[in-house]
VEXFI-213428 format. One record per residue (C-alpha): residue number from 1; residue in three letters; x, y, z. Coordinates in steps of 0.2 Angstrom, whole numbers, plus 5000, padded with zeros to 4 digits. Layout:
N
   num   residu      X      Y      Z
   NUM      ALA      X      Y      Z
...
// end
This chain:
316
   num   residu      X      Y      Z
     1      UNK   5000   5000   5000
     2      UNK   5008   5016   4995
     3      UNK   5005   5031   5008
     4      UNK   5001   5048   5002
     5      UNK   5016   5061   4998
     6      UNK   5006   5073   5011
     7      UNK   5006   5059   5024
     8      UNK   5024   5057   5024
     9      UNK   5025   5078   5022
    10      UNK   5018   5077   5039
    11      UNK   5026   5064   5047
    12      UNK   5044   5070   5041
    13      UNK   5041   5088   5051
    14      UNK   5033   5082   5066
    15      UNK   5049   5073   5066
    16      UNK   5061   5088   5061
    17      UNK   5052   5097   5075
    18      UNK   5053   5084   5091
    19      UNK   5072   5084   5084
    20      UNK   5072   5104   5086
    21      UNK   5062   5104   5103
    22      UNK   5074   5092   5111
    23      UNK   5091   5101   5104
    24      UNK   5083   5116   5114
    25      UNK   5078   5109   5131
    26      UNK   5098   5102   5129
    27      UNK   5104   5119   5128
    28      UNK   5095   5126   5140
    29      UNK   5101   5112   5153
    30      UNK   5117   5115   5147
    31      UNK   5117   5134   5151
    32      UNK   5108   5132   5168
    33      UNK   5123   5119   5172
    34      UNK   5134   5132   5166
    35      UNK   5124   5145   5177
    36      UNK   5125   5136   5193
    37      UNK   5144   5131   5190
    38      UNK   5146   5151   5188
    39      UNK   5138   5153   5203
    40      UNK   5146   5142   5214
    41      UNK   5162   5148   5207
    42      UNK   5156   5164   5213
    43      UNK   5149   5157   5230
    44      UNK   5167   5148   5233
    45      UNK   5178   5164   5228
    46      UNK   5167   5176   5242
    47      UNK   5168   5162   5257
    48      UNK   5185   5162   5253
    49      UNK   5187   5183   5252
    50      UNK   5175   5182   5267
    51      UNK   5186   5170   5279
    52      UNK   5202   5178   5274
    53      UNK   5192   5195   5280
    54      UNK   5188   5188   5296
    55      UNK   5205   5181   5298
    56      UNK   5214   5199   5296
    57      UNK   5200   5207   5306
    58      UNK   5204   5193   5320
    59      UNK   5225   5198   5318
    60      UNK   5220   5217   5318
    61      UNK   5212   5212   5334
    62      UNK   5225   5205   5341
    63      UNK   5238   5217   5337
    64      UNK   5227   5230   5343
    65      UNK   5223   5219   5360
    66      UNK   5243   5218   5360
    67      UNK   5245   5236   5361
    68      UNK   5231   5241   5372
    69      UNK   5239   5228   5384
    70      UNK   5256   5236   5382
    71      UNK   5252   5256   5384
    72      UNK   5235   5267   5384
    73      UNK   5236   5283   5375
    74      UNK   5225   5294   5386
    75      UNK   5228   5310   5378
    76      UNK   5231   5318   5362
    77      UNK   5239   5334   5356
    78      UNK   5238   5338   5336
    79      UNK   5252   5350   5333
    80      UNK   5251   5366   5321
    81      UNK   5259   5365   5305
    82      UNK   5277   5374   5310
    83      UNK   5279   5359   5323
    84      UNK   5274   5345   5310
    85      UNK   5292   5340   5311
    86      UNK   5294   5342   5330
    87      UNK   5309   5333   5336
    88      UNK   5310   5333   5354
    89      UNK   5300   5339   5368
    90      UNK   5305   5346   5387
    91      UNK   5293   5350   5403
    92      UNK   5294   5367   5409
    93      UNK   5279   5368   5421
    94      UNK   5261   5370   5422
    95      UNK   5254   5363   5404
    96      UNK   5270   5371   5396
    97      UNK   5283   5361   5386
    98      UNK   5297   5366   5375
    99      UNK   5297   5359   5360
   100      UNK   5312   5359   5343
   101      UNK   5308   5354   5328
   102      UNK   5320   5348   5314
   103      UNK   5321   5365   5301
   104      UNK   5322   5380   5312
   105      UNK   5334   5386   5327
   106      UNK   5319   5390   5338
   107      UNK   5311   5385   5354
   108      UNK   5293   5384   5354
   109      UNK   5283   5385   5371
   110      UNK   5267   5374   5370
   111      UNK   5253   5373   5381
   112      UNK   5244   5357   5380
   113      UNK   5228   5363   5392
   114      UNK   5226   5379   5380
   115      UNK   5234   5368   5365
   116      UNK   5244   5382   5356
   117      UNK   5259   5386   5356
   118      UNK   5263   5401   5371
   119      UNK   5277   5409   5363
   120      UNK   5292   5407   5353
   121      UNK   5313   5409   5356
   122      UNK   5324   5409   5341
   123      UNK   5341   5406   5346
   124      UNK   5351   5401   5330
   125      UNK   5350   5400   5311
   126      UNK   5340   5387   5301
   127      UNK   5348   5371   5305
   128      UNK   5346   5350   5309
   129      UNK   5340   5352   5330
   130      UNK   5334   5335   5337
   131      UNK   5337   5338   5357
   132      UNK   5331   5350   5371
   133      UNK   5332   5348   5388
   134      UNK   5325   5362   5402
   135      UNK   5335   5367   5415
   136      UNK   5329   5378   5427
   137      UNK   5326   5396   5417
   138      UNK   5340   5388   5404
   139      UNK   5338   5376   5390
   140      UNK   5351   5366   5381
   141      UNK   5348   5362   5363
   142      UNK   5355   5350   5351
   143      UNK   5360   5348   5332
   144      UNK   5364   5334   5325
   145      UNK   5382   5337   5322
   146      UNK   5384   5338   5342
   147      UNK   5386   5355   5344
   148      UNK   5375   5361   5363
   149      UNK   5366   5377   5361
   150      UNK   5363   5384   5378
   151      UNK   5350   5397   5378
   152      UNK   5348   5406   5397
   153      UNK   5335   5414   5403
   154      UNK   5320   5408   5393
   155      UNK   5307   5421   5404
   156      UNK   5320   5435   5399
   157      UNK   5313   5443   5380
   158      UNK   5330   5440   5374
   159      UNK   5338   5426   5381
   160      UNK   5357   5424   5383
   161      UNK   5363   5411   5369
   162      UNK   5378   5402   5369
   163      UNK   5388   5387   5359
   164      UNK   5398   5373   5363
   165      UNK   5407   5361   5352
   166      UNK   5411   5342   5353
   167      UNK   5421   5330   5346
   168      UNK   5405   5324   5338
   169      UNK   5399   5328   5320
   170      UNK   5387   5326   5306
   171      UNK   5390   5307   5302
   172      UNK   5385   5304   5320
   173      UNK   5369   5310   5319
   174      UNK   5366   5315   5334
   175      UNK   5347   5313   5339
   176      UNK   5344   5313   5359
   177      UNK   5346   5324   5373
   178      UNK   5338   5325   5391
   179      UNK   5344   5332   5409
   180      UNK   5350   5321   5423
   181      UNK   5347   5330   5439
   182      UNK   5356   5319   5452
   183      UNK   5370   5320   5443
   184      UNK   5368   5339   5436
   185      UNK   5373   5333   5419
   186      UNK   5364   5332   5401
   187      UNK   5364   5315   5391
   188      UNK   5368   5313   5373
   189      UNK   5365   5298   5362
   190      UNK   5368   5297   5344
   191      UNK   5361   5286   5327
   192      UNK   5379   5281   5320
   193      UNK   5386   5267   5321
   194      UNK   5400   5265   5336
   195      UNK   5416   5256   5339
   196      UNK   5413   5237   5338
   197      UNK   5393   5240   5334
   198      UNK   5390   5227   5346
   199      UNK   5387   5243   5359
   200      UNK   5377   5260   5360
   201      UNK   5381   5271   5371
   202      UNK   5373   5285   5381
   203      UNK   5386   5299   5384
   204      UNK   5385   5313   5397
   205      UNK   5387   5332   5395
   206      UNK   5395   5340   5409
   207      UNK   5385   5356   5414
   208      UNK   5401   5364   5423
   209      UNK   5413   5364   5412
   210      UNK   5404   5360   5397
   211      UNK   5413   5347   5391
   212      UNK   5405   5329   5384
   213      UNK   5415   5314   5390
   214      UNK   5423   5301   5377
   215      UNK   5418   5286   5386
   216      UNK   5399   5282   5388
   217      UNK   5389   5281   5406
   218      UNK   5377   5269   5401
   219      UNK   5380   5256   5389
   220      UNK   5368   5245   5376
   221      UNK   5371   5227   5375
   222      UNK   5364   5226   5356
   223      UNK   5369   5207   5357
   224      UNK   5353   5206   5371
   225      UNK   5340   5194   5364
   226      UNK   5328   5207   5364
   227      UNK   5335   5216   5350
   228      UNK   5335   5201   5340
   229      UNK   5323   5198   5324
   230      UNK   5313   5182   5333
   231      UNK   5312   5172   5312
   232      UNK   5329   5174   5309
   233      UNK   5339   5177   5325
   234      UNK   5348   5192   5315
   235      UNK   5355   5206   5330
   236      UNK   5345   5221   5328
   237      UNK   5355   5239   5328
   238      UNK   5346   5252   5339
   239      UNK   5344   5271   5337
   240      UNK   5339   5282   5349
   241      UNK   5328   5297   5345
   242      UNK   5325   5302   5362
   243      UNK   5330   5303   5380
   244      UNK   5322   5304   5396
   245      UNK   5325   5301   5416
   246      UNK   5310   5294   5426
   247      UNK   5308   5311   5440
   248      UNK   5306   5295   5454
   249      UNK   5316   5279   5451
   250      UNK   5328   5287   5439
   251      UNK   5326   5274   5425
   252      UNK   5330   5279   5408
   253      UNK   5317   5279   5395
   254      UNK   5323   5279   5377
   255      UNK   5314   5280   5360
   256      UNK   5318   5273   5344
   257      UNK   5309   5283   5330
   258      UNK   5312   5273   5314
   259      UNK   5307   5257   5322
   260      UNK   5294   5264   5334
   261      UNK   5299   5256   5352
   262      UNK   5303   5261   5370
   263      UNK   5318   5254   5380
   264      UNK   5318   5254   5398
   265      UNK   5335   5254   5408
   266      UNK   5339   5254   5426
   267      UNK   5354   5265   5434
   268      UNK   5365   5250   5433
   269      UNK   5361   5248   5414
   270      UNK   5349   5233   5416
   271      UNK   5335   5231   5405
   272      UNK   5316   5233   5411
   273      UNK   5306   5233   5396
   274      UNK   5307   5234   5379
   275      UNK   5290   5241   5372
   276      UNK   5285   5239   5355
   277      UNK   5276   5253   5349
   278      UNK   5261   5253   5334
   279      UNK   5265   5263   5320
   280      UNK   5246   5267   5318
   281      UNK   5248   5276   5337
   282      UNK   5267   5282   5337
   283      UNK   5270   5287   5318
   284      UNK   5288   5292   5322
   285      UNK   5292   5295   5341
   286      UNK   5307   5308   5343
   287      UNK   5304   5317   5359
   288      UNK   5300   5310   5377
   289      UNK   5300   5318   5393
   290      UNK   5289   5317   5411
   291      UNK   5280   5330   5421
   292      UNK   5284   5332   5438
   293      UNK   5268   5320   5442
   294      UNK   5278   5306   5432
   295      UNK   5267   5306   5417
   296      UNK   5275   5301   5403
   297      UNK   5273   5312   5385
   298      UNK   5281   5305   5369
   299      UNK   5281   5319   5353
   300      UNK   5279   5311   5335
   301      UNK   5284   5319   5320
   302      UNK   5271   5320   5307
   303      UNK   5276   5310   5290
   304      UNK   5260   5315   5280
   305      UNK   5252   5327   5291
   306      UNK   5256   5335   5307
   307      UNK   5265   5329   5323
   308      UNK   5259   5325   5340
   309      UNK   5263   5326   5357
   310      UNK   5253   5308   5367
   311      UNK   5251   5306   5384
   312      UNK   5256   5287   5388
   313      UNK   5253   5276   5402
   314      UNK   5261   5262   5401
   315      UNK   5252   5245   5407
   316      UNK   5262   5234   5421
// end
């Protein structure tokens, strides 16, 4: 029996069409395959963005718990602009500190209740200054080449200035300076390397005949284990920015500005504490000193905006 051309017409499109219909459900799977393999891609990259963002959160915790439980910053004092690169800090009295910075041969008086600064003393030419240290009425200031400015009578409108030489010059970057009543002496430390390197010493000033002695009074054991790099057991160097004598049990306090850290040392040389400082807090310590109450202030220069003078209480 023959069937009709228009049967087989029919049948041949029913058939072209079924083949069409299924090609387009396959694509269709295929794409929502795709889809879903996109998006757990997708799902798998964010839990991992999202646990490695919890894990820095956690170590920002921890580094701030770290520093909380090291030192409480409980005041904050944003200097003007012409003491963005302050570089040491003395008390005076009252609220008032004396304050250098780095450019400009002048002493500024700061008052951190009114938080301006009271007044200002110019006392040399533009120049590198990184020390002061109040004595009395006087103040003694330092450049980094070693030579003592002595500036008396800073009450007086035109204060009596005077200089003294040292041995010392520019390639030992001299940076710190601070007044040691008991002994009625200044101390001086400097950056540059010394003798040996294995040392760095703290060098005093003699306020009578002005003269600073060769040999050190105290003396830094850089081979300590504290100064060494835990990973790789390499000595650290260590250089001073500023110093400062506790007004009670006569320890020394002294920064380090490019490595922000405190080192504490007894009258007999021996190490306290060695206080690692956050660069978030202390974005370059270069000056220390204490009020008469025994409150500790540390100045930071300002590296991309202005510098700062913190109140720090250390925790025991």
């Amino acid at each position: 029996m023959k069937v009709p051309l228009i049967i087989l017409l029919i049948i041949a499109l029913l058939v072209l069409g079924l083949l069409a219909y299924q090609s387009t459900t396959n694509n269709r799977l295929d794409l929502r395959f795709w889809n879903n393999e996109k998006l757990d891609d997708k799902k798998d990259t964010k839990d991992k963005k999202d646990k490695k963002d919890n894990k820095d959160k956690k170590n920002d915790e921890n580094v701030e718990a770290s520093t909380s439980a090291s030192y409480l910053i409980e005041e904050k004092y944003i200097m003007p602009e012409v003491l963005s690169e302050i570089s040491d800090i003395s008390y005076m009295h009252g609220s008032s500190f004396a304050c250098v910075q780095d450019e400009l041969g002048t002493i500024f008086i700061y008052n951190t209740a009114d938080k301006k600064i009271e007044r200002q003393i110019p006392f040399a030419g533009p120049g590198d200054y990184e020390g002061i240290a109040v004595v009395g009425t006087n103040a003694y200031v330092v450049n980094s080449s070693g030579t003592v400015y002595e500036v008396s009578g800073l009450e007086e409108a035109k204060p009596l200035v005077k200089e003294h030489k040292t041995y010392l010059n520019a390639k030992n970057d001299v940076e710190a300076l601070c007044y040691d009543k008991v002994n009625n002496r200044l101390l001086l430390a400097y950056k540059g390397e010394e003798a040996g390197g294995s040392r760095k010493g703290i060098y005093s000033f003699d306020l009578k005949n002005k003269q600073l002695a060769s040999t050190p009074v105290y003396s830094i054991d850089l081979n300590n284990s504290l100064f060494e790099d835990g990973a790789k057991k390499k000595k650290q160097s260590f250089k001073p920015s500023a110093l400062a004598i506790h007004p009670t049990n006569g320890d020394l306090y002294i920064t380090e500005g490019t490595d922000p850290k405190l080192l504490i040392l007894d009258s007999q040389e021996k190490v306290r504490s060695l206080v690692q400082f956050s660069g978030r807090d202390f974005t370059q310590p270069e000056g220390i000193t204490f009020n008469a109450a025994g409150e500790l202030f540390i100045s930071n220069e300002g590296k991309k905006g202005n510098g700062n003078i913190l109140k720090v209480k250390l925790q025991s």
